[in-house]
C-alpha positions as CSV (number, residue, x, y, z in Angstrom):
1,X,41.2,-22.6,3.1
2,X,39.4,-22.8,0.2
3,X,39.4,-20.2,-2.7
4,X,36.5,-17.7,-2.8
5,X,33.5,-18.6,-4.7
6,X,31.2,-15.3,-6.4
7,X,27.9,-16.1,-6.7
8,X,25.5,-14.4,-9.1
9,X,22.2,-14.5,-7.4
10,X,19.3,-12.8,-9.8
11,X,22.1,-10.3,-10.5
12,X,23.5,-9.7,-7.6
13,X,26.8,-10.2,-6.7
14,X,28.1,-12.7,-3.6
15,X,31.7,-13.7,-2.6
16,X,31.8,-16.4,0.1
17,X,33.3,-19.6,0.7
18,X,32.7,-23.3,-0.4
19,X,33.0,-24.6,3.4
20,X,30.0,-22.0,4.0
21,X,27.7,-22.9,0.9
22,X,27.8,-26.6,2.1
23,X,27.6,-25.9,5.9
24,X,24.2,-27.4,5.4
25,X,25.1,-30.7,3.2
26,X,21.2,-31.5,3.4
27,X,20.0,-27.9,1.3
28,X,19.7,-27.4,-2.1
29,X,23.4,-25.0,-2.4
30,X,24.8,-27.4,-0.2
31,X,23.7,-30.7,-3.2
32,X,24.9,-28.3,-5.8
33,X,28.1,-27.3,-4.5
34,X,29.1,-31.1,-3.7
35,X,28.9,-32.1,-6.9
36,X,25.4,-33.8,-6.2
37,X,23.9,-31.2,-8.5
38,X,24.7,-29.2,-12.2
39,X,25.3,-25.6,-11.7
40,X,24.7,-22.7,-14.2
41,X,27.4,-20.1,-15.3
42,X,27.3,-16.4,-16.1
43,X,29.0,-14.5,-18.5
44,X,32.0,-13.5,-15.9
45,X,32.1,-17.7,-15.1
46,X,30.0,-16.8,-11.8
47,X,27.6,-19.4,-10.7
48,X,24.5,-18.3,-11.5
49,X,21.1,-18.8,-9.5
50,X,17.8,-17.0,-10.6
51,X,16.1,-16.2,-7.5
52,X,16.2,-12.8,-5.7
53,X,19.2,-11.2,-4.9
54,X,18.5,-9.1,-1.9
55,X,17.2,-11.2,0.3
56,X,20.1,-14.1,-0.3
57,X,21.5,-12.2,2.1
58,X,19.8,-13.1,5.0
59,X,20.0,-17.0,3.6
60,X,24.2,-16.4,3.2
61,X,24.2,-14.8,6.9
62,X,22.8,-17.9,8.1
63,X,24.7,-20.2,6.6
64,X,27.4,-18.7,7.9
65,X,26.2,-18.2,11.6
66,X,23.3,-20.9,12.0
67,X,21.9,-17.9,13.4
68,X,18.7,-15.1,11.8
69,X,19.6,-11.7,12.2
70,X,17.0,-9.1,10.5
71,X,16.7,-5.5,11.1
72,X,14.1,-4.8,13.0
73,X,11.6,-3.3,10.4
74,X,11.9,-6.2,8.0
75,X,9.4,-6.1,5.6
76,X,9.9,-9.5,3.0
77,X,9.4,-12.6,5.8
78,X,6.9,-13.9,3.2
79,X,9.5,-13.6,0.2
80,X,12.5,-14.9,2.6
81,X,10.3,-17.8,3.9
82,X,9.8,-18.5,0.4
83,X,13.5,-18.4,-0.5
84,X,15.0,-20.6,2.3
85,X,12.1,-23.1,1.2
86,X,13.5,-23.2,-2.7
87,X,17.1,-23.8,-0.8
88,X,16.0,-26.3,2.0
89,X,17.9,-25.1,4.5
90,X,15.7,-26.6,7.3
91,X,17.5,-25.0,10.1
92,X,16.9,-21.5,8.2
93,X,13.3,-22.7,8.1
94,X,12.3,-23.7,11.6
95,X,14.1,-20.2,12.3
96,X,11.7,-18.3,10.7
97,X,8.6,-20.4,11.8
98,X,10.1,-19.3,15.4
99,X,10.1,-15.7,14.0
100,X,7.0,-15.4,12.5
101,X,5.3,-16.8,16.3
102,X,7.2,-14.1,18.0
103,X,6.2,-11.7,15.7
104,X,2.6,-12.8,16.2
105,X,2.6,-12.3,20.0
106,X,4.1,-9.2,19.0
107,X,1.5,-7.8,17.0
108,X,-1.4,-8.9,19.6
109,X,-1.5,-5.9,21.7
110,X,-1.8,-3.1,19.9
111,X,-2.6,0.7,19.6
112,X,-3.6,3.2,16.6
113,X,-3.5,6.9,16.8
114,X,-5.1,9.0,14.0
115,X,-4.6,12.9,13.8
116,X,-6.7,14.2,11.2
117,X,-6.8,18.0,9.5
118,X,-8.7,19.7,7.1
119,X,-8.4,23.2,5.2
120,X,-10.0,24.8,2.3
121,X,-7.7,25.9,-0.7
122,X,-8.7,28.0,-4.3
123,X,-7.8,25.7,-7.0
124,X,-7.6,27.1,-10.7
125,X,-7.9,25.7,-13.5
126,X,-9.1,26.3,-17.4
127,X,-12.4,25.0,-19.4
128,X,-12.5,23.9,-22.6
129,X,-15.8,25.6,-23.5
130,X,-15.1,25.3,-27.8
131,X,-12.7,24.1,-30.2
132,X,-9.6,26.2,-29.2
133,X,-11.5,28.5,-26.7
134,X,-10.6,28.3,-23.3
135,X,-12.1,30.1,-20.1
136,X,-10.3,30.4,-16.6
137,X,-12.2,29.2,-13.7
138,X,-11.5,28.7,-10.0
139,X,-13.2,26.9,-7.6
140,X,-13.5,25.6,-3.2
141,X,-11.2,22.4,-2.9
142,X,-11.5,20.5,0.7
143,X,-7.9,19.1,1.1
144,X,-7.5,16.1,3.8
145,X,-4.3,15.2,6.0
146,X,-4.6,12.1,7.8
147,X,-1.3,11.1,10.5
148,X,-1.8,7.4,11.1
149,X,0.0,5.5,14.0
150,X,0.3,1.9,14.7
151,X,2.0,0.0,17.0
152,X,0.9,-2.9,14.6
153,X,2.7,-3.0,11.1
154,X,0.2,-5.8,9.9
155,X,-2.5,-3.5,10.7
156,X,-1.5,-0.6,8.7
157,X,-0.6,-3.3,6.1
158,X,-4.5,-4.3,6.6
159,X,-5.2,-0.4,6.3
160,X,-2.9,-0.9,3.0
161,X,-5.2,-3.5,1.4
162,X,-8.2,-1.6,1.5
163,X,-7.5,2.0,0.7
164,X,-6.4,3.3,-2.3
165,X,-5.0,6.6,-4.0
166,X,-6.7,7.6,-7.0
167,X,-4.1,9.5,-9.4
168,X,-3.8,9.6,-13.5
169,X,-7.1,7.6,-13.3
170,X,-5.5,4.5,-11.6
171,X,-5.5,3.1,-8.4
172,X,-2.3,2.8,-6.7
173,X,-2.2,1.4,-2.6
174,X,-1.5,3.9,0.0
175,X,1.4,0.7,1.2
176,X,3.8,3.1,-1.0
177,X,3.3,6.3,1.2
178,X,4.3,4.6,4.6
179,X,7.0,6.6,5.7
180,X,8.1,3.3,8.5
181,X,6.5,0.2,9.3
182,X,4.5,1.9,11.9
183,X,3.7,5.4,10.1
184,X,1.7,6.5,7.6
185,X,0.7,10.1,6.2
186,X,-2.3,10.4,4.0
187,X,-3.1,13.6,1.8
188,X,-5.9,13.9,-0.4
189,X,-8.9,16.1,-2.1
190,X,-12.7,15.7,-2.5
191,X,-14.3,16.2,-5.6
192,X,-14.1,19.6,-7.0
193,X,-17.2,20.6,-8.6
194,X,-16.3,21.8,-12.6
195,X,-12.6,20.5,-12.5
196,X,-12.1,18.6,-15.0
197,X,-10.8,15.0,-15.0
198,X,-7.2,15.8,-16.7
199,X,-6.9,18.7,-14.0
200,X,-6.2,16.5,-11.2
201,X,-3.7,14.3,-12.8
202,X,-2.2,17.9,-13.9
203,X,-2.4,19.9,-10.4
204,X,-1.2,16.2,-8.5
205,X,-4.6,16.2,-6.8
206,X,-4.9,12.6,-5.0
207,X,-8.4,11.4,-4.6
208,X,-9.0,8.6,-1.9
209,X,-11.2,5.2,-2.2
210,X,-11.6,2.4,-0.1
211,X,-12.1,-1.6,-1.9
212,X,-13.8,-3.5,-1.9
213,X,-16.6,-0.8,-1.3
214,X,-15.5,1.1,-4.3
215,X,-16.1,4.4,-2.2
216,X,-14.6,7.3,-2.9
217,X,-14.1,9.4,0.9
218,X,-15.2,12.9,0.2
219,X,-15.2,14.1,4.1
220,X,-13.4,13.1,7.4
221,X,-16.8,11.4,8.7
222,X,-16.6,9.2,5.9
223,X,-12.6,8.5,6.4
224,X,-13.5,7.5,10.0
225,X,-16.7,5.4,9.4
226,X,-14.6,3.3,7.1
227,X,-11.4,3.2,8.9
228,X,-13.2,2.0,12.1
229,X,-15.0,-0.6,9.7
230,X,-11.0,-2.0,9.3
231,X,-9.9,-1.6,12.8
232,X,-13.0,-3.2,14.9
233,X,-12.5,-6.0,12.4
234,X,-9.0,-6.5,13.3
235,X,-9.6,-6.5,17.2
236,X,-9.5,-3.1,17.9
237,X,-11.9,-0.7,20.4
238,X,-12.1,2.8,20.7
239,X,-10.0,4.0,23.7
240,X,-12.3,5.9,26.2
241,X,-9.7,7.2,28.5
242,X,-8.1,8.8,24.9
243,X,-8.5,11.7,23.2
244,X,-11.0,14.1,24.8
245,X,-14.6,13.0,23.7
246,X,-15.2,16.5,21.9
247,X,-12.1,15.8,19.5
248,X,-13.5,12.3,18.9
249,X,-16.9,13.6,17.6
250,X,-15.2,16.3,15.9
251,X,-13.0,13.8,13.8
252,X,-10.0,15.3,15.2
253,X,-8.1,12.3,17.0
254,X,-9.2,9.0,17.3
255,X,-7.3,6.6,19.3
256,X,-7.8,2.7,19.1
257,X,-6.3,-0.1,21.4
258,X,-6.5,-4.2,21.2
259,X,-5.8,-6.8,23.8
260,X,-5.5,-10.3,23.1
């Protein structure tokens, strides 16, 4: 048996063997580990490679197995897809083509559950009415909680794309609130009349916008006008045997299905 080889990929840190970095003679770390090409040193004497390091992984299992195992809520096919194409490991490659149909099939029948909730809270804050004078002031804040479920992770990744947090006076994707692949929780405020702008980033007051519409959703009715918008687009219809109508028109549940 050959001696263990550490690899440095983008910084992180790899021991394997040379019989397993050239079980594929044909791939890019099966040329370089021949011989066939020049290979780049860190400052421990590791072979260095500057691509990502936590997905190498999955490329490292494979070479190892000939087989792709990912955890089920794998999130980064686009980025690994992208990785086994700068190796050329073709095997690894037609694997993930196989993946991505089955994923596809997947993700054709689907269902989306919204449970939505509103209450009114006091917020208070100060105004600046003159140079060092100050007054306290307290006004009616509508706060929003919105519990999204999909069966469909691409769809909530859809949802993703086209709503957006407003915090600190940036917008920032609601993608970094999903608590799984197939949950999200949304929480956010309407406009407060007299707060000023610096009070929100101060109190953590979330404001919520959809793009490309550049719409800021002050009430539930708007929330649901634009979230159906996303959803029909994407195949889905309103489930008539789910929820009761009267929670329907009263923006309490909504409940969407597709068939494909």
């Amino acid at each position: 048996m050959s001696d263990p080889i550490t690899l440095n990929v983008g910084g992180k840190l790899y021991t394997t063997s040379l019989a397993t970095l050239t079980s594929f003679p044909d791939s890019m770390l099966g040329a370089m580990f021949s011989g066939k090409m020049p290979t780049k040193r860190d400052n421990q004497g590791n072979c260095f490679i500057d691509r990502d390091g936590k997905v190498f992984r999955y490329i490292l299992n494979f070479l190892r197995t000939s087989h792709l195992d990912l955890p089920e809520d794998f999130q980064e096919m686009g980025l690994l897809r992208r990785e086994a194409d700068f190796y050329q490991v073709q095997p690894l490659i037609e694997a993930l083509q196989e993946k991505e149909v089955e994923l596809s099939k997947a993700e054709k029948n689907a269902m989306l559950n919204i449970t939505l909730s509103q209450h009114v809270q006091t917020v208070h804050f100060t105004v600046r009415e003159a140079p060092q004078i100050y007054s306290l002031s307290s006004s009616s804040m509508e706060v929003f909680n919105a519990n999204i479920f999909s069966t469909s992770c691409l769809f909530l990744k859809l949802l993703g794309s086209k709503l957006f947090y407003c915090s600190n006076g940036n917008l920032s994707s609601i993608t970094s609130h999903l608590q799984d692949p197939n949950h999200l929780t949304l929480d956010w405020v309407a406009n407060v009349q007299g707060l000023p702008e610096e009070e929100y980033t101060k109190q953590n007051l979330k404001r919520l916008w959809v793009v490309p519409a550049n719409k800021q959703i002050n009430s539930f009715q708007v929330f649901v006008e634009e979230v159906l918008k996303i959803a029909l687009s994407d195949g889905f219809c309103i489930d008539s045997s789910h929820p009761h109508a009267l929670d329907f028109m009263n923006n309490k549940i909504i409940r969407l299905i597709r068939y494909r």
